[in-house]
N, C-alpha and C positions, 0 to 999 in steps of 0.2 A: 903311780896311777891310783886317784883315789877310787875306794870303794861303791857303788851303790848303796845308798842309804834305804834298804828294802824294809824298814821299819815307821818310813815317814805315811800320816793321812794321805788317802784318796782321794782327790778333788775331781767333780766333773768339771765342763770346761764353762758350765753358767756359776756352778760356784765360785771356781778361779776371776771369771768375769765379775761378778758382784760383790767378792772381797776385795780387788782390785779397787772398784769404782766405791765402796765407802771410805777405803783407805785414804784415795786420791780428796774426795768430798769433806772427810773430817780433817786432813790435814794441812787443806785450803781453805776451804770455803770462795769467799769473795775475793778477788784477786780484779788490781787497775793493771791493764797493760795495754801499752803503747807499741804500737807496728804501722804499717803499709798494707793497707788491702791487698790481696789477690785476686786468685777469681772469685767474682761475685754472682751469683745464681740465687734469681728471685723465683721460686716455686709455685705451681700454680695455686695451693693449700691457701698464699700468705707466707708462708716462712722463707726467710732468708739466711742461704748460706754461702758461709765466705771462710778463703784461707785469711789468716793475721801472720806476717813472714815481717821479719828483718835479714841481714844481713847474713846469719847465722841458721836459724832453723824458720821453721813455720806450723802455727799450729793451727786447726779445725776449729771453726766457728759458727754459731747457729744462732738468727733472733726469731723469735715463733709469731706466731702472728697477734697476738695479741700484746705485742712489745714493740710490733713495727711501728704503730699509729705515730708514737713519743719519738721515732727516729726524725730530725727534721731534713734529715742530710739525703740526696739519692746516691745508693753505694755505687763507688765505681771502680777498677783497679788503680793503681796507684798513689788512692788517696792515703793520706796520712792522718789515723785516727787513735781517738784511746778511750780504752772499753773497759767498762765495767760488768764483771759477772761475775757465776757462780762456776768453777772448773769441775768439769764432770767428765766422765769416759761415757763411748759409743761401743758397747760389746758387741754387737753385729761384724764392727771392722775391724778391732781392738785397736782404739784407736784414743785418745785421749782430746775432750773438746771443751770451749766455752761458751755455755749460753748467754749470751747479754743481755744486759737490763739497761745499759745506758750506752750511747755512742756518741763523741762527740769529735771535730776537728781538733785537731795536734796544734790550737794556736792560729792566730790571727794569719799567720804567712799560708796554712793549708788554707782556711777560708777565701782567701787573696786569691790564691791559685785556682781553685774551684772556680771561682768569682768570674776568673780571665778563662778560664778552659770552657765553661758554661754562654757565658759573651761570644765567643769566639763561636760557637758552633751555631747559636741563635744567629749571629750575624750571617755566616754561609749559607744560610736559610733566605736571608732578603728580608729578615723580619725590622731589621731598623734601617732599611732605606726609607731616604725621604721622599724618594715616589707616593712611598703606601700614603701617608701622613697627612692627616684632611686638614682643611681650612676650620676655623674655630668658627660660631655664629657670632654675626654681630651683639646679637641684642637676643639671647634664649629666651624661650618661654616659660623652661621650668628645667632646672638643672639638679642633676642626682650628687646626691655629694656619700662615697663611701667612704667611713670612717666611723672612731670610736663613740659612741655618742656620751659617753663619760666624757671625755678627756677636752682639752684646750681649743685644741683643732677645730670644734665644730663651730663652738661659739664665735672662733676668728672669724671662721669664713661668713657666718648669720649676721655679721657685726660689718665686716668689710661690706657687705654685698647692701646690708640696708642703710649704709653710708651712699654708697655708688649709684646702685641703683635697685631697688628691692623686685626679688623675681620671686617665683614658687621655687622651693626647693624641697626636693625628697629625701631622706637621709636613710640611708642603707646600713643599720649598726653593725659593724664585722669587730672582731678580734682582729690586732693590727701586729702582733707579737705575742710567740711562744705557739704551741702544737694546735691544730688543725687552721693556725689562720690565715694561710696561705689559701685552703682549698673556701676560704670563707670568702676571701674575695673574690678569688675567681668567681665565684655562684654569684658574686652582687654584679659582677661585670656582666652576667651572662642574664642575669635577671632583669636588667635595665634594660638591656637589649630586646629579650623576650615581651619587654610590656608594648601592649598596642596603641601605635600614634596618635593619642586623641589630646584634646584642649583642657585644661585645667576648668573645674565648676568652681566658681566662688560659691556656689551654698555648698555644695558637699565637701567638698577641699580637695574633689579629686578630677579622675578623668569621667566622661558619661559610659554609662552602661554598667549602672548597681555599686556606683561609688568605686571602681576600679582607680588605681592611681596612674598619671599620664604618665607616656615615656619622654625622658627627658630630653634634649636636645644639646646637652653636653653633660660629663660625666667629670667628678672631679676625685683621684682619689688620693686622700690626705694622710697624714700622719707626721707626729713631732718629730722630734731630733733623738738619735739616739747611738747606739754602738753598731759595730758591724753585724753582731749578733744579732741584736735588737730588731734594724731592718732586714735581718736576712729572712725572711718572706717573701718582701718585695723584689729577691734576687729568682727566686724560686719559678720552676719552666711554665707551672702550671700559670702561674699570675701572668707571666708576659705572654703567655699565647693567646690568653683569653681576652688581655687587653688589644693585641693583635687583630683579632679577629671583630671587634668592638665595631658595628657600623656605626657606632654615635659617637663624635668627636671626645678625645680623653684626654686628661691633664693631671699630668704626673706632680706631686704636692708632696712627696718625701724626704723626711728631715729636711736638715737645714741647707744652705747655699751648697756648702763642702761636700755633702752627704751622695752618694752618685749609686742608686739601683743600677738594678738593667730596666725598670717597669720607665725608668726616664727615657731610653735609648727606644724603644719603642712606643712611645704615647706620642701623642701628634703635637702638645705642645710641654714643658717640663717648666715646670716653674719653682724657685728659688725655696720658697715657703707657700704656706698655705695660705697666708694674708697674700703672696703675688699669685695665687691662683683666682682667687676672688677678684682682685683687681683685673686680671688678664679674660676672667667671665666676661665680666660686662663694661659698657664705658662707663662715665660720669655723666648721671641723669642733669645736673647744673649747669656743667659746660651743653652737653648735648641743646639743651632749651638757649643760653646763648646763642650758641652756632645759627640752631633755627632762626631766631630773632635777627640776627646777625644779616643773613640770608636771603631771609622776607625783607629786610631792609635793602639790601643790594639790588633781590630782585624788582620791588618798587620803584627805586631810583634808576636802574634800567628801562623799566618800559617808559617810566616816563620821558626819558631822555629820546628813546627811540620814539614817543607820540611825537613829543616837539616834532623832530627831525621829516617824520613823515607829513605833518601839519606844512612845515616849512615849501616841502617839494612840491605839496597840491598847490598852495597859493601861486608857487613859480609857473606849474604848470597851467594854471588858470589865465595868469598874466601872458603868456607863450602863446596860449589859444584866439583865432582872429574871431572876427563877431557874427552873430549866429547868420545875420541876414546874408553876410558880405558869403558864407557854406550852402546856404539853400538858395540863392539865386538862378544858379547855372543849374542845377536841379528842377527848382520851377519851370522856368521856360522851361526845360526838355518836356515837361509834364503837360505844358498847357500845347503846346504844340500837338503832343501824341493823342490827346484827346480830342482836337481838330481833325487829326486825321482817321480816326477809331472810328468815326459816324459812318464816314464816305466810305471806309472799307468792310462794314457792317452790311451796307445798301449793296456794294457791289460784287462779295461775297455770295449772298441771299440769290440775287439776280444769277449768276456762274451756275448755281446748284439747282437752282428752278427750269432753266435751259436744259440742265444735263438728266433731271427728270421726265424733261414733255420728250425729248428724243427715246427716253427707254420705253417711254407708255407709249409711245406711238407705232414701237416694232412689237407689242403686247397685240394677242386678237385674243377673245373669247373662243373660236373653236379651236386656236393651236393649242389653248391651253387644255382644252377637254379632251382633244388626241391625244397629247400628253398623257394626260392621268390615264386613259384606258388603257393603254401599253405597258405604263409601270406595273397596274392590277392584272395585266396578264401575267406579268413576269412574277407576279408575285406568287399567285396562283401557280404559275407550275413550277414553282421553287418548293411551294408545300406539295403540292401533290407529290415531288419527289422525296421529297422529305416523308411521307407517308408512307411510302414507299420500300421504301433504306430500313424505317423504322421495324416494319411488321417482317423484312428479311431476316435482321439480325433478330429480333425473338424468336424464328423459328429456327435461327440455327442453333441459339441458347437454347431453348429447349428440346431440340434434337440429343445435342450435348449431355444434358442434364439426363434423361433416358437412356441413353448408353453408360453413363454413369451408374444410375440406378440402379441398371440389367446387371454390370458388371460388380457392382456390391453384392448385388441380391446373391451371386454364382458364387462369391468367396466367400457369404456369411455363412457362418457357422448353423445358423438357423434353418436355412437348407440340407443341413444337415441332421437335426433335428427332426426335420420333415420328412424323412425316409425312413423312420423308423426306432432313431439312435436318441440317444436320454445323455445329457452334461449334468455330472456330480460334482458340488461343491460341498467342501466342510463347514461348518458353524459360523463360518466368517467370509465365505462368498468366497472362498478360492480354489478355482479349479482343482479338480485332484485325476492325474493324470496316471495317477500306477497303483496299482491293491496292497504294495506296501505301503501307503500312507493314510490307509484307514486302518485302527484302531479299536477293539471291542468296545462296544459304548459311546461310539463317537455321533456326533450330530449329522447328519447327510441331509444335502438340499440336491432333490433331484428334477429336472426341467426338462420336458418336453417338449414337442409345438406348440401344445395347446395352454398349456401351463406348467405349475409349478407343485411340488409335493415332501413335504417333509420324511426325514426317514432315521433310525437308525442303527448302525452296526451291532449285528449280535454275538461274533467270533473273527477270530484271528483270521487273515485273506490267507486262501491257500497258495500251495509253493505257485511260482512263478512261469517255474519248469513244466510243462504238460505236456501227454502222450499226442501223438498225431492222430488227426483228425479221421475217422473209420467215412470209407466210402459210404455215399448212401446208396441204397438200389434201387436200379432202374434210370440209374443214370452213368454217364460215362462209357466207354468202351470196354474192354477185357482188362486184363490183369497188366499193370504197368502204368495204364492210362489214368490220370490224376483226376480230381472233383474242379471245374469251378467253383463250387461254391466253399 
């Protein structure tokens, strides 16, 4: 059994910690190692921490927040990555960890996978059904094109479109590849959407309302041919949700034929290249004015054909028709007849109603009629004098009414009360005050009598509430026992 070595330094347990962790720091430094995520825990600070395990062990890992930005990857378990850092220890847990400076996929097969695991969960969302998926405009007014405004891409689309057909275009410059350019499209998708629907100004170049620029009526978003890496952007959640959400029709323009985002699987229409996104904008302003001509031509030689046709059926029906005299003959006669008989029933009309007049003037006298009239003005007369009558009963009983009313006011007003002797106090504000605890040394008092009104006020506290009983007065009352009225 060995000895106790009771001659060895004293360490506390932050020195032990802190020679440790130089030891561990000068004898690595920077250290590439390849593993499998663990768990992954994004903190609210910005920093990200994650175990790195293989098969065999797993160690502690940490990116701070000001190293996330350059990550382009979202951490998840499982993924298979290789990190660059500096290996340092956590003395708090004694614990040995790597802070990262670089993170990248383990190879094109974990990107693949990523690729399909990210696909997969966007699709169980509904986000690439082609329900969602608008109809493209025929013919826009002014179309937002996002993309690098360096590069290839843009000129195709300015070139194709003022071959076809020249519209207004807006060009949104984003970064299309490498760190923050995912979160750059997303902001131009969202910012296209954000502008408000107005007309292009050919003097100012833009929308009205202080040179604002219109919103576009289709969205096109571009970029060349390149590696997986390259496009991986366009694979990124943020980009396709934002396209998603896109109420202005979108068309996906990444890399080449081969080349397959996810920003294709959800954009409403995906085009091959960026010259067939142009092409798929707008038609062909040449053919278009053909078709017209084409059309207007058709349509001319239509109606004409249909004049002929209808020319043709009047002549027939002209020829079909008998002649005017052979239609108004039997007409005539009936007319010249009715007007023979029209006279004589004229004269012997007159003659019926003249008879049926001298009959009624003859049972007419002058004095039945003046009997008449006097009996009606009697009746009328005593229909008012009863009326007069009726009238002046019901006032007196409203005003009977009204008097008993009044009597019966007068007996519950307060006023009456007043009248006998009694005074109502109100405070500074006209509100009754009903008990001598609610007056106050210095308080305002309005005191009311019958005859009027009189300011007043409090000089001390009201006394207790409590008071002794009332001493008989003399000369009134009976003997001892017997109580005061008053």
């Amino acid at each position: 059994m060995n000895e106790p070595r009771l001659n060895l330094p004293e360490l506390t347990v932050s020195e032990l910690s802190t020679a440790l962790k130089r030891t561990i720091e000068e004898s690595y430094g920077y250290v590439r190692v390849r593993g499998e995520l663990g768990k992954v825990s994004y903190h609210g600070n910005g920093h990200v921490y994650f175990d790195l395990k293989d098969d065999r062990a797993s160690i502690a890992g940490v990116i701070w927040r000001t190293t996330t930005p350059r990550i382009r990857l979202k951490l998840e378990a499982g993924l298979e990555v290789v990190i660059t850092g500096k290996l340092t220890t956590y003395p708090n847990r004694s614990q040995y960890q790597i802070v990262v400076e670089t993170l990248e996929p383990a190879g094109l097969g974990a990107l693949m996978a990523l690729l399909e695991q990210r696909k997969q969960l966007l699709a169980a969302e509904g986000l690439f059904d082609e329900a969602r998926k608008q109809l493209l405009p025929f013919l826009p007014a002014v179309i937002g094109v996002i993309t690098s405004p360096s590069g290839a891409v843009i000129r195709d689309i300015l070139h194709r479109l003022a071959d076809r057909f020249p519209r207004h275009v807006l060009v949104w410059p984003v970064r299309v590849q490498g760190e923050g350019s995912a979160a750059e499209v997303a902001a131009a998708i969202e910012g296209f959407n954000a502008l408000a629907p107005t007309l292009p100004s050919p003097a100012s170049g833009g929308g009205k309302g202080g040179g604002m620029p219109p919103r576009p009526n289709l969205i096109i978003v571009a970029r060349g041919g390149g590696s997986l890496e390259d496009l991986w952007s366009f694979n990124e959640e943020i980009v396709v949700r934002a396209a998603a959400a896109s109420f202005i029709p979108l068309i996906s323009a990444v890399g080449h034929e081969t080349d397959v985002t996810l920003i294709d699987f959800v954009a409403d229409r995906r085009a091959p290249t960026p010259t067939a996104a142009a092409e798929m904008a707008v038609p062909v302003r040449a053919e278009l004015l053909l078709d017209i001509v084409s059309l207007a031509r058709r349509a001319l030689a239509s109606w004409g054909r249909n004049q002929d046709e209808r020319r043709g059926e009047l002549r027939s029906a002209i020829r079909a028709l008998p002649d005017a005299d052979e239609l108004l003959a039997l007409p005539r006669q009936r007319l010249d007849h009715a007007a023979l008989g029209l006279r004589r029933a004229l004269h012997a009309n007159a003659q019926i109603h003249r008879v049926g007049y001298s009959r009624i003037a003859g049972r007419l006298s002058p004095h039945l009629l003046r009997g008449t009239v006097e009996r009606r003005r009697e009746r009328v007369l005593a229909f008012t004098e009863r009326a007069r009558r009726a009238f002046r009963h019901v006032i007196a009983v409203r005003q009977a009414r009204a008097e008993r009313g009044a009597q019966l006011l007068a007996a519950f007003s307060y006023r009456g009360v007043l009248a006998r002797g009694f005074a109502l106090v109100r405070d500074d504000t006209g509100r009754p005050l009903r008990a001598a605890a609610a007056v106050t040394a210095g308080m305002g008092l309005e005191i009311e009598f019958a005859d009027g009104r009189v300011g007043a006020r409090a000089e001390g506290a009201p006394a207790s509430s409590v008071s002794s009983a009332p001493k008989p007065r003399p000369g009134r009352g009976g003997g001892p026992g017997q109580g005061d009225l008053f």
